[in-house]
C-alpha positions in Angstrom: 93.4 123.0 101.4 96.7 124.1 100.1 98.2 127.1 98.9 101.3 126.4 96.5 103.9 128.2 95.2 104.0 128.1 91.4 107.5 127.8 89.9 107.9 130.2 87.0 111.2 128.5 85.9 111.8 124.6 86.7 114.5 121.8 85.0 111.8 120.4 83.1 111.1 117.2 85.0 108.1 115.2 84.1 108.0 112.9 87.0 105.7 109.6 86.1 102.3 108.7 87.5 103.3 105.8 89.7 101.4 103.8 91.7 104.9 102.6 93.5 107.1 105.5 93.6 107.5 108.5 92.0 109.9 108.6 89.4 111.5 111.3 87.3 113.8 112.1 84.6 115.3 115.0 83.2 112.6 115.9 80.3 113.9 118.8 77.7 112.6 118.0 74.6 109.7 116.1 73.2 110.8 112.3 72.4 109.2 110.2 69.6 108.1 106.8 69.8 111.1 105.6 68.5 113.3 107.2 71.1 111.2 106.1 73.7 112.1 102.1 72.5 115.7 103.1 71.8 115.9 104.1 75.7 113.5 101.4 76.8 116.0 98.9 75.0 119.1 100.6 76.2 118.1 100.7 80.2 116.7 97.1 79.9 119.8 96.2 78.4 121.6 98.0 81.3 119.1 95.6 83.9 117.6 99.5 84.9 113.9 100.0 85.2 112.5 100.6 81.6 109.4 102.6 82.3 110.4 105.4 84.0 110.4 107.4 81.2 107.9 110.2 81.2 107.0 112.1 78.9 104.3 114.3 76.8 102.7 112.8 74.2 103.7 114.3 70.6 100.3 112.8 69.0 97.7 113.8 71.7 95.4 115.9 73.8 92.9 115.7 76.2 90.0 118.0 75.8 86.7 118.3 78.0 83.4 119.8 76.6 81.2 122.1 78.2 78.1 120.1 80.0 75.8 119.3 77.3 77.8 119.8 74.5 76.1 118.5 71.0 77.6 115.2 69.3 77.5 117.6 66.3 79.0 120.3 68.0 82.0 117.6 69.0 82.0 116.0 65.4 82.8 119.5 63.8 85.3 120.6 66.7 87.3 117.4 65.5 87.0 117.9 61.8 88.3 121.5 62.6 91.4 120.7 64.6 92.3 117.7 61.8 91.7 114.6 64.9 92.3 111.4 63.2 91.1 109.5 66.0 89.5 110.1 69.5 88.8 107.9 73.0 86.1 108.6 74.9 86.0 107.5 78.7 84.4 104.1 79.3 81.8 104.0 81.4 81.3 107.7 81.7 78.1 108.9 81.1 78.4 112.2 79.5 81.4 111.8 76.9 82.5 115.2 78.2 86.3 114.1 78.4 88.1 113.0 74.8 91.4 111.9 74.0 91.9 113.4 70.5 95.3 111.9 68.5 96.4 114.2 65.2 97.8 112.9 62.4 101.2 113.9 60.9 104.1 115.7 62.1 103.0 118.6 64.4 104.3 120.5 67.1 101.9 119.6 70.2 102.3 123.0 71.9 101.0 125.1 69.3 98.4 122.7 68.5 96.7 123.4 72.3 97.1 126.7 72.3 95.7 126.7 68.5 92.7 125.0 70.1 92.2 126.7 73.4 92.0 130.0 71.1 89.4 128.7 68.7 87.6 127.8 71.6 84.6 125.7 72.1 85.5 123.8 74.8 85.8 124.2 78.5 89.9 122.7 78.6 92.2 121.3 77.2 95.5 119.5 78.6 98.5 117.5 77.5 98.4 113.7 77.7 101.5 112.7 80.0 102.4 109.0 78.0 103.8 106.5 79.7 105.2 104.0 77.2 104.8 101.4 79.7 102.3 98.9 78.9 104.2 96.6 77.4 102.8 93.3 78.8 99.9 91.0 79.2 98.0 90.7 82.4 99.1 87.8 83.7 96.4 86.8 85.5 92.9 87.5 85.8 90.8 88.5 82.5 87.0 89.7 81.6 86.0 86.0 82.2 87.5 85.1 85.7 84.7 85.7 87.7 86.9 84.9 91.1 85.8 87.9 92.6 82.2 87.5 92.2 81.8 85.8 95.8 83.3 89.4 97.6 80.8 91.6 95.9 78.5 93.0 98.4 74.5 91.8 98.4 73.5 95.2 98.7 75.7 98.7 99.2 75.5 100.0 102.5 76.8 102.6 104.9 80.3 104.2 102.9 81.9 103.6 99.6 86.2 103.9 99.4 87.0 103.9 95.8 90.9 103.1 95.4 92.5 104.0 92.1 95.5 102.1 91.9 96.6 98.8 90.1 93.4 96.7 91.2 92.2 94.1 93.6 93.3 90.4 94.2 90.7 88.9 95.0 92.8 85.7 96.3 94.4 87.1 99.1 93.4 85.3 102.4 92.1 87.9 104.5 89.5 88.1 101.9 88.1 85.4 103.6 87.1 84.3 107.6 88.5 81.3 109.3 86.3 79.1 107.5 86.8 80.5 103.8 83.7 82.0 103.7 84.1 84.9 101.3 83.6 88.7 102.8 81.3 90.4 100.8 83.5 93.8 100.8 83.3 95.0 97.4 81.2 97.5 95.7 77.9 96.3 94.1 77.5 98.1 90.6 73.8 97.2 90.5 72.1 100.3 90.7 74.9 102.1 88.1 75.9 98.7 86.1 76.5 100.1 82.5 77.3 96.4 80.4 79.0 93.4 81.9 80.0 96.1 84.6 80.0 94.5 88.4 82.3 95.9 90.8 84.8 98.6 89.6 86.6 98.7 86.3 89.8 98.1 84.8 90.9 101.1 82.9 94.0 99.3 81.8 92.5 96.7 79.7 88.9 98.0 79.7 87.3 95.3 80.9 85.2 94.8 84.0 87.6 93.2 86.0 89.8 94.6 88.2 92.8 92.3 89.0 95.6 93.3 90.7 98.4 92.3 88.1 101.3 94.1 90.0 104.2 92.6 91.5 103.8 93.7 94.8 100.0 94.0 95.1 100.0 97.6 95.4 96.1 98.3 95.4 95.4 95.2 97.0 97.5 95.9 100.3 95.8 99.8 100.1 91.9 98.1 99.8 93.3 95.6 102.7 94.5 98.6 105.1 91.4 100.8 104.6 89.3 97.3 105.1 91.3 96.3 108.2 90.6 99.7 110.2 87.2 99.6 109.3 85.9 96.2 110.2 87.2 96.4 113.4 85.6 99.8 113.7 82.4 98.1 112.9 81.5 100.5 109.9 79.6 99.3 107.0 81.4 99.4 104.0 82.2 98.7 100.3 85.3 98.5 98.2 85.2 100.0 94.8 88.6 98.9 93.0 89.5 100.8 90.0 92.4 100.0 88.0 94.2 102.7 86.2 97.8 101.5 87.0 99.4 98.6 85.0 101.5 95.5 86.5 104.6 97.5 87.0 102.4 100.4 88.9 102.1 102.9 85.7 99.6 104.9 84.3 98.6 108.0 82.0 97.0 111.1 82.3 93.9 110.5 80.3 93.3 106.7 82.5 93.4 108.9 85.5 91.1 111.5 84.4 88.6 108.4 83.5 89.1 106.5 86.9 88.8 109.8 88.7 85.3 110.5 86.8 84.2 107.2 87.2 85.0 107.0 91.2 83.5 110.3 91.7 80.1 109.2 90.0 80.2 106.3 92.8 81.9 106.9 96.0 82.1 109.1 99.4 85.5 108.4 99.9 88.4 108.4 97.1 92.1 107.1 98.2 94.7 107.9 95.1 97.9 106.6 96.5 99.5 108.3 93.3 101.4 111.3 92.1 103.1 113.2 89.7 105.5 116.5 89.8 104.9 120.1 88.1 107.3 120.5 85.5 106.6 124.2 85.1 105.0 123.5 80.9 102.1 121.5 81.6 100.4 124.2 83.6 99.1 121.8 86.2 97.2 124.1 88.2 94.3 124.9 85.2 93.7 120.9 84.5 90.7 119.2 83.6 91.2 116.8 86.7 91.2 120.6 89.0 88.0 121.0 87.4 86.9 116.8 88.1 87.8 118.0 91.7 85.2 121.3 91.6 82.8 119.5 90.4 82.6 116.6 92.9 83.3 118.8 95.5 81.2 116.7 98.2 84.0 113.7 97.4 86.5 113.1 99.9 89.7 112.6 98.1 93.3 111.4 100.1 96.2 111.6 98.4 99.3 110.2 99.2 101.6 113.3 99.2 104.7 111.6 97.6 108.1 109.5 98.1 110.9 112.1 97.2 113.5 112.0 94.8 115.5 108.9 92.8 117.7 108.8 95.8 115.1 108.5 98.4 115.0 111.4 99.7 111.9 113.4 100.5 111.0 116.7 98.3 109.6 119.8 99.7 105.9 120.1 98.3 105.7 123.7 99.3 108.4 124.6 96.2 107.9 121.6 93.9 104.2 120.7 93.4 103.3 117.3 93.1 99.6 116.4 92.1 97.1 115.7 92.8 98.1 115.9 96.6 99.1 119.5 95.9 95.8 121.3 94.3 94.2 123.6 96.0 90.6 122.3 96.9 88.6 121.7 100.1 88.1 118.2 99.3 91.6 116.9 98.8 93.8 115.7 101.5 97.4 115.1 101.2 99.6 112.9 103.6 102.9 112.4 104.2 104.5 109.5 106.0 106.6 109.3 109.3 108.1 106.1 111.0 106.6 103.6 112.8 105.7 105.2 115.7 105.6 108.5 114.4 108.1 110.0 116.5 109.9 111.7 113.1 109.5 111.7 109.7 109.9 109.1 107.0 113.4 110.1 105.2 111.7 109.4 102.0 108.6 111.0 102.6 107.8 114.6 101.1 106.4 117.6 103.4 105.4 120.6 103.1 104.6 123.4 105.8 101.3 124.4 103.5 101.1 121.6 100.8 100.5 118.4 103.6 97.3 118.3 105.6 98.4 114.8 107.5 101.0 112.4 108.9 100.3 108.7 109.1 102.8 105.9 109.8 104.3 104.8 106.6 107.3 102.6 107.7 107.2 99.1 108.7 103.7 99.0 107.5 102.6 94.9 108.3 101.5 92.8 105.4 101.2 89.7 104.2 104.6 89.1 101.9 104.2 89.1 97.9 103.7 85.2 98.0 100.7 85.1 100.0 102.8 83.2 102.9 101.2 83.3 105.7 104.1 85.6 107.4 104.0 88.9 108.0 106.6 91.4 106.2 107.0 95.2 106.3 106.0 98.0 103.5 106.9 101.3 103.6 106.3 104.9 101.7 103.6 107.6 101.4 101.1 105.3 99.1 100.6 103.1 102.8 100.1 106.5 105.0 97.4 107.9 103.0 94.7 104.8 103.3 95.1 105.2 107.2 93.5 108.5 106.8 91.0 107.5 104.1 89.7 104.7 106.2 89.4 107.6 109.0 87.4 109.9 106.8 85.2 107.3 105.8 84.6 106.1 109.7 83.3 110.4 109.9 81.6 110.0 107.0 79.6 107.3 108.1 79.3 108.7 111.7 77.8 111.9 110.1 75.7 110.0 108.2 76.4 111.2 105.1 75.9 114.6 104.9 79.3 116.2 106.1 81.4 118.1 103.8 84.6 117.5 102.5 85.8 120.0 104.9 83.9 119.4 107.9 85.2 116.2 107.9 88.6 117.7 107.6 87.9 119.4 110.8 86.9 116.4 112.6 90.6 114.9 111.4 92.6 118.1 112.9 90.1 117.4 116.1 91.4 114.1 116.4 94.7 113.8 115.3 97.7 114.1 117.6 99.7 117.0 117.1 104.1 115.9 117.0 106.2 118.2 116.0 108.2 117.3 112.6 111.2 118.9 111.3 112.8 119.8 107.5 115.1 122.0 106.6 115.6 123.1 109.6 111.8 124.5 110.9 110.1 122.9 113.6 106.1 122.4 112.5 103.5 120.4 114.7 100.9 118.9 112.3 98.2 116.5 113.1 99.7 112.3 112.9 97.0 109.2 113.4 99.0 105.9 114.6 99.2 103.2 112.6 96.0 101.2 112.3 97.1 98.0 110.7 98.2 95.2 112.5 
């Protein structure tokens, strides 16, 4: 859907995977664990947000197989390129995507391109780490069986995955006027692999999928996307998947798995999530570009991004932020205006090529944090994109099932209302749907 601009010379900026906000720091040289404590100690020390500290890992790669690869095949490419230890994706079927870790002192750059030459195997990326998982789930575990009630009898009409920091299943709306439970969420009968019964927590791998972050992040996107459609009358499932921690973090390799494990499952895909090219991770050959060609008849909205440390929006056209950003049929990237989407959100990124839609992404209303009964106000791009997700899924349902990714693209531009926006001085009119929350 887009056509970007690569940057042959950027600041290198590794901007974090967040499920909150964007995030970035100034990123020139590769930083050892022990720097990555030093600076978590100093900022905490200086009561500044420890984890927004992105980097590259110095100890790993990611590397996907060609379809059908032998487990010998694998065992001897990891004895060759000295892997002291490797992940596999849980729940994935095929084991084509590894997380390899190398012992020693090496230089990770060389090592890839080492790799890539030998060849063997269909890609290879960096692993962006996060150094962020530094505390317990607080509540929910493997055992809490809480959201048992909510699973769905049966799967019918559409599946919306969200990837995202889970799903609470104690929020009221959850639950009718007489606190009988909705049966909204995916049911993992027909794919159950294990213990496995609606989604998947990537952070803890275990097979449930609490919400453990602060301000419910997931939760409020699964509630939004609900909300639209239940009123709409269309059948439909939840399928939470958590990749992002309790302060709204992630890594590379937990996306890759959620976004193989979601594509194995659902029509619909929301990943109110990003991260910024930094001009060295060559971001435009990934294996999550090639996750995206080969489910090409998934629906996937992305939120397109909440600007810069000091709230201010970023131009997507020169700066590339993924996954909103990659060029495929099947991904959608939306930016966020006001309210009443009269202009847009000062915080929101844009982009003349680079953003398909507009939703309202201010004053979104929502129950507040401590499940008080009283209605506060979210805002950025992560609350715009499950607008247009829950309007895909309403055409994918309508079409009964057998639309493309891009005819149901179509049927958005059909039905959006065209409002002129400006940045940086140009005028555009792109395609805004009005809040559907109330």
């Amino acid at each position: 859907m887009k056509s970007i601009q690569n940057l042959f010379c950027l600041v290198l900026i590794v901007l974090l995977t967040s499920c909150s906000k964007d995030q970035y720091m100034n990123q020139n040289e590769e930083v050892s664990d022990i720097d990555i404590n030093t600076e978590i100690t100093i900022r905490s020390n200086q009561n500044n947000p420890p984890f927004n500290i992105p980097i590259y890992s110095n100890t790993d790669l990611i590397v996907q197989f060609f379809p059908g690869t032998p487990a010998a095949t694998k065992a001897m490419l990891r004895a060759h390129h000295g892997v002291i230890n490797f992940e596999i994706c849980q729940l994935c079927f095929d084991g084509e995507i590894e997380l390899w870790t190398f012992g020693g002192l090496i230089s990770i750059e060389p090592k890839k391109h080492a790799i890539e030459a030998f060849g063997g195997l269909m890609d290879v990326d960096y692993e962006f780490d996060f150094a962020s998982e530094l505390g317990d789930v607080v509540e929910g575990t493997e055992e809490d069986l809480s959201y048992l009630p909510l699973i769905a009898p049966t799967n019918s009409g559409v599946t919306i995955a969200i990837l995202d920091t889970g799903f609470d299943p104690f929020f009221p709306f959850w639950y009718d006027e007489y606190d009988v439970p909705k049966p909204i969420l995916y049911n993992a009968t027909e794919m159950a692999f294990a213990d496995e019964n609606s989604g998947y927590d990537f952070v803890n791998e275990d097979h449930n999928a609490f919400d453990d972050h602060g301000g419910k992040h997931g939760t409020i996107i699964a509630y939004e996307i609900h909300n639209f459609l239940e009123a709409e009358g269309i059948p439909h499932q939840i399928l939470p998947v958590k990749i992002c921690d309790e302060n709204g973090f992630t890594s590379y390799f937990k996306l890759l798995c959620g976004a193989k494990y979601v594509f194995e499952r659902a029509e619909v895909v929301n990943m109110s999530l990003g991260f910024y090219d930094d001009g060295f991770g060559d971001l435009e050959n990934t294996i999550f570009k090639n996750l995206l060609s080969e489910y090409s008849n998934v629906v996937v909205v992305t939120s397109a991004g909440n600007g810069n440390e000091d709230g201010i929006g970023d131009n997507n056209d020169v700066l590339a932020h993924y996954p909103s950003s990659y060029d495929r049929d099947n991904v959608i990237a939306v930016a966020a205006t006001n309210a009443d989407g009269s202009e847009a959100a000062g915080f929101s990124n844009y982009g003349s090529l680079s953003v398909d839609f507009w939703a309202a992404g201010e004053e979104i209303p929502f129950y507040d944090y401590e499940y008080d009964p009283v209605t506060s106000s979210i805002d950025g791009t992560s609350f715009a994109a499950p607008q247009v997700a829950a309007i895909a899924a309403k055409y994918v349902y309508i079409g009964g099932g057998v639309l493309t990714p891009l005819q149901i693209i179509n049927q958005l531009n059909v039905n959006g209302f065209p409002v002129p926006f400006e940045y940086e001085g140009m005028v555009k009119y792109d395609k805004y749907f009005p809040m559907l929350v109330e």
